[in-house]
C-alpha positions as a Markdown table, in Angstrom:
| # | Residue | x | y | z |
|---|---|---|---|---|
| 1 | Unk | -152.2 | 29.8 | 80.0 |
| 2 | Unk | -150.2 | 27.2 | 78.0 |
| 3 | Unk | -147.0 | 28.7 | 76.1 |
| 4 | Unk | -146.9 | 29.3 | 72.4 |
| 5 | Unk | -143.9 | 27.1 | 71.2 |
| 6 | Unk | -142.0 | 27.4 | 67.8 |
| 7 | Unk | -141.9 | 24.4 | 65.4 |
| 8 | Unk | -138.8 | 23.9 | 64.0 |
| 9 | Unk | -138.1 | 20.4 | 61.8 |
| 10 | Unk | -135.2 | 19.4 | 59.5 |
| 11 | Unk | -137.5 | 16.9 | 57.6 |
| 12 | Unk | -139.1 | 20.3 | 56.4 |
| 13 | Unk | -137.8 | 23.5 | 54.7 |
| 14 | Unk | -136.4 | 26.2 | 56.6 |
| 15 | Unk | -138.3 | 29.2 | 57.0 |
| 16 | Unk | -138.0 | 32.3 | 56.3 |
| 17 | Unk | -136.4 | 34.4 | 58.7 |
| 18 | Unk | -140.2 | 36.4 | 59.8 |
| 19 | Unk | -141.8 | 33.1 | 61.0 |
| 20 | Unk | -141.1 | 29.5 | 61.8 |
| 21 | Unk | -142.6 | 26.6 | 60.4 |
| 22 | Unk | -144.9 | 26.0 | 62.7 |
| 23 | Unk | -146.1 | 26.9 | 66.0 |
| 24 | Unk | -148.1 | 25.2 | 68.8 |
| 25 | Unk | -150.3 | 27.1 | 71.6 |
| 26 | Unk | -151.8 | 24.8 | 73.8 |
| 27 | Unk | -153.7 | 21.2 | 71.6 |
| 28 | Unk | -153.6 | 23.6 | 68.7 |
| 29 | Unk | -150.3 | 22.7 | 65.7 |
| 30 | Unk | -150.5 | 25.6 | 62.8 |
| 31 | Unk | -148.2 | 24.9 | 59.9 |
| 32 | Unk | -146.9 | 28.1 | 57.9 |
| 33 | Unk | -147.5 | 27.7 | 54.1 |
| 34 | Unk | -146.0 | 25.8 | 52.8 |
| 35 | Unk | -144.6 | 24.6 | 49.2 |
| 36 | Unk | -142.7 | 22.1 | 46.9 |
| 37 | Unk | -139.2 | 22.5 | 48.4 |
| 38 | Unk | -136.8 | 19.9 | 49.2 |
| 39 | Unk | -136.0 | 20.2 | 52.7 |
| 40 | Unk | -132.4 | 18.8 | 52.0 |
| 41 | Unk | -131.5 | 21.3 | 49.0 |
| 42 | Unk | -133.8 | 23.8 | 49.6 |
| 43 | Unk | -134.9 | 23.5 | 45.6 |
| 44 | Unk | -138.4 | 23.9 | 44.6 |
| 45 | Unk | -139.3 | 20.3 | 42.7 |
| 46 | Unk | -141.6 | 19.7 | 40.1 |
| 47 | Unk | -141.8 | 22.7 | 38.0 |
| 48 | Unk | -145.1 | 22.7 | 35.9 |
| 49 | Unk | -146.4 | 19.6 | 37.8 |
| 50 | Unk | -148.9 | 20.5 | 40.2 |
| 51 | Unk | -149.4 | 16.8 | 41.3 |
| 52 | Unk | -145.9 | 16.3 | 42.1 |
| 53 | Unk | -145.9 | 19.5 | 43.9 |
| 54 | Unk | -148.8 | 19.4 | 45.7 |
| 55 | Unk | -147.7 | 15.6 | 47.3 |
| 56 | Unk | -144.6 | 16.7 | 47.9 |
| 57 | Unk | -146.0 | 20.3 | 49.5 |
| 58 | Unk | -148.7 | 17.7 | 51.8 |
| 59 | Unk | -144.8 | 15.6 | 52.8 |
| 60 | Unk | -143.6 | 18.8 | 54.1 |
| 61 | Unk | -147.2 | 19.8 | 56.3 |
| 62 | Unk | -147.0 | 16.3 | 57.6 |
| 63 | Unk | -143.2 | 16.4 | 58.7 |
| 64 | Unk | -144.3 | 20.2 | 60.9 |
| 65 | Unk | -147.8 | 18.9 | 62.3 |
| 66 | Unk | -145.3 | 16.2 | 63.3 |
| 67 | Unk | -142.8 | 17.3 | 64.7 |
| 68 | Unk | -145.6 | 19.4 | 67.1 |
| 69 | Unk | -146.5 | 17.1 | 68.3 |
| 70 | Unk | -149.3 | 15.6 | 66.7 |
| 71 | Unk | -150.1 | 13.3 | 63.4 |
| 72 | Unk | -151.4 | 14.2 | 60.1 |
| 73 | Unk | -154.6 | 12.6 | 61.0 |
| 74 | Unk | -155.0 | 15.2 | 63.9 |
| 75 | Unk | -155.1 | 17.9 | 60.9 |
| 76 | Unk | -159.2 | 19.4 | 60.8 |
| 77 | Unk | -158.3 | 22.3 | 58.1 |
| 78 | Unk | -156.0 | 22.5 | 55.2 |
| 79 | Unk | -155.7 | 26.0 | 53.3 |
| 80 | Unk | -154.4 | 25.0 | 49.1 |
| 81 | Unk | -153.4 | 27.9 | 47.1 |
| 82 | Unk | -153.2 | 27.8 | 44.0 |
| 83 | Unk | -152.2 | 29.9 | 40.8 |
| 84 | Unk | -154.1 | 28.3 | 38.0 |
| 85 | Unk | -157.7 | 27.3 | 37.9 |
| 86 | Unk | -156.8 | 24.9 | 35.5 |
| 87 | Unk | -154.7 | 22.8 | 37.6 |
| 88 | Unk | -157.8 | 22.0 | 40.4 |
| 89 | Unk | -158.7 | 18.6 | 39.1 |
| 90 | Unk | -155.2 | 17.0 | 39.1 |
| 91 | Unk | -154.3 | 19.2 | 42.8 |
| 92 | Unk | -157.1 | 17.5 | 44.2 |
| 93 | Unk | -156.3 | 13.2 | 42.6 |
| 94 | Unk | -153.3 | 14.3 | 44.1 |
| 95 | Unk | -154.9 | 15.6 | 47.6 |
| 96 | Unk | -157.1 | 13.0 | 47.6 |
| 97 | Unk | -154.9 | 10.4 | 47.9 |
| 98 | Unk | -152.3 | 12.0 | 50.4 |
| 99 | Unk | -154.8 | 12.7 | 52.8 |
| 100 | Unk | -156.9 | 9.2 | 52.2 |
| 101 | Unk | -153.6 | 7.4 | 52.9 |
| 102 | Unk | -152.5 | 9.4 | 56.0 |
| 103 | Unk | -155.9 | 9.9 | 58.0 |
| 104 | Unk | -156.2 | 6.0 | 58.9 |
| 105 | Unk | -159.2 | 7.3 | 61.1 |
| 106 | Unk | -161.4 | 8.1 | 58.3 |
| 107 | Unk | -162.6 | 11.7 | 58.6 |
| 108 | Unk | -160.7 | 14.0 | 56.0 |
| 109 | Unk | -159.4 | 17.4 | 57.1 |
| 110 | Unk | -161.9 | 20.3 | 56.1 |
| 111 | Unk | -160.1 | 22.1 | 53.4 |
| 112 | Unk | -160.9 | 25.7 | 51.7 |
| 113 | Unk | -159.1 | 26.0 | 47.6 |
| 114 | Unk | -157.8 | 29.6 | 46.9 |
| 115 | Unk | -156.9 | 31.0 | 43.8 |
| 116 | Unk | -154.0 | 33.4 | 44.1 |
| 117 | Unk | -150.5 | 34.5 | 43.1 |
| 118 | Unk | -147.7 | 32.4 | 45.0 |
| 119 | Unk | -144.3 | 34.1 | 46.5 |
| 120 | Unk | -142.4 | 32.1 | 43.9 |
| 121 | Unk | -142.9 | 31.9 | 39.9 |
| 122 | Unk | -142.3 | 28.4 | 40.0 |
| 123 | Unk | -144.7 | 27.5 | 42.5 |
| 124 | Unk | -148.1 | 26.0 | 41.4 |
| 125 | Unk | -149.3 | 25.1 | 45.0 |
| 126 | Unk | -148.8 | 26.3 | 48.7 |
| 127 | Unk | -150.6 | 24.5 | 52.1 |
| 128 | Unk | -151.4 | 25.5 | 55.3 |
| 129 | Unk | -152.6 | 23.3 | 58.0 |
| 130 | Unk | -154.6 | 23.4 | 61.6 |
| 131 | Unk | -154.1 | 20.2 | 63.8 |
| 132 | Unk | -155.6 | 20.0 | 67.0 |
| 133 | Unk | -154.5 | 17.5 | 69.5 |
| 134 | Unk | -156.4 | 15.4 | 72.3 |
């Protein structure tokens, strides 16, 4: 049996302390949720821009799957919360073009949209990712 390793990266906001960022079992990298926070401040960005938030919640996915390992164009799911129903069309311009630009091989993560509340009021948008390795 391979070991299950924590995922800890700087380029990515701490956790809280009842998981890590990640974790990797194995070819499998899962990413905790995650959402518009500066990794160097710890300051959620972007208030009442769910672009903004949403490319910079995709930066800090990228920076865990990463740092486990693997690249963003090894991600196969993606898991987008989001609090407003009318803020779909600009989350996914802004999707689309993270995940265009970093999955060079061409075949674009599966991805499931939730509607929900978020942890934190100022929050528009939280990710969760499932890369898989060779």
């Amino acid at each position: 049996m391979t070991a299950k390793t924590a995922i800890s990266t700087s380029d990515a906001p701490a956790p809280a302390h009842t998981f890590h960022q990640g974790v990797r079992k194995g070819p499998f990298v899962q990413v905790s949720g995650q959402g518009p926070v500066d990794p160097a401040t710890g300051e959620y960005l972007h208030p009442g821009d769910v672009a903004a938030q949403t490319t910079r919640t995709l930066e800090n996915v990228r920076a865990i799957v990463e740092a486990g390992g693997a690249t963003f164009d090894d991600v196969v799911m993606l898991r987008v919360y989001l609090t407003r129903r009318e803020d779909f069309a600009a989350m996914n311009d802004a999707y689309g073009e993270f995940v265009t630009r970093h999955c060079p091989g061409g075949v674009l993560p599966s991805r499931t949209t939730v509607f929900t509340g978020l942890p934190r009021e100022e929050m528009l948008v939280e990710i969760d990712a499932l890369a898989v390795t060779d």
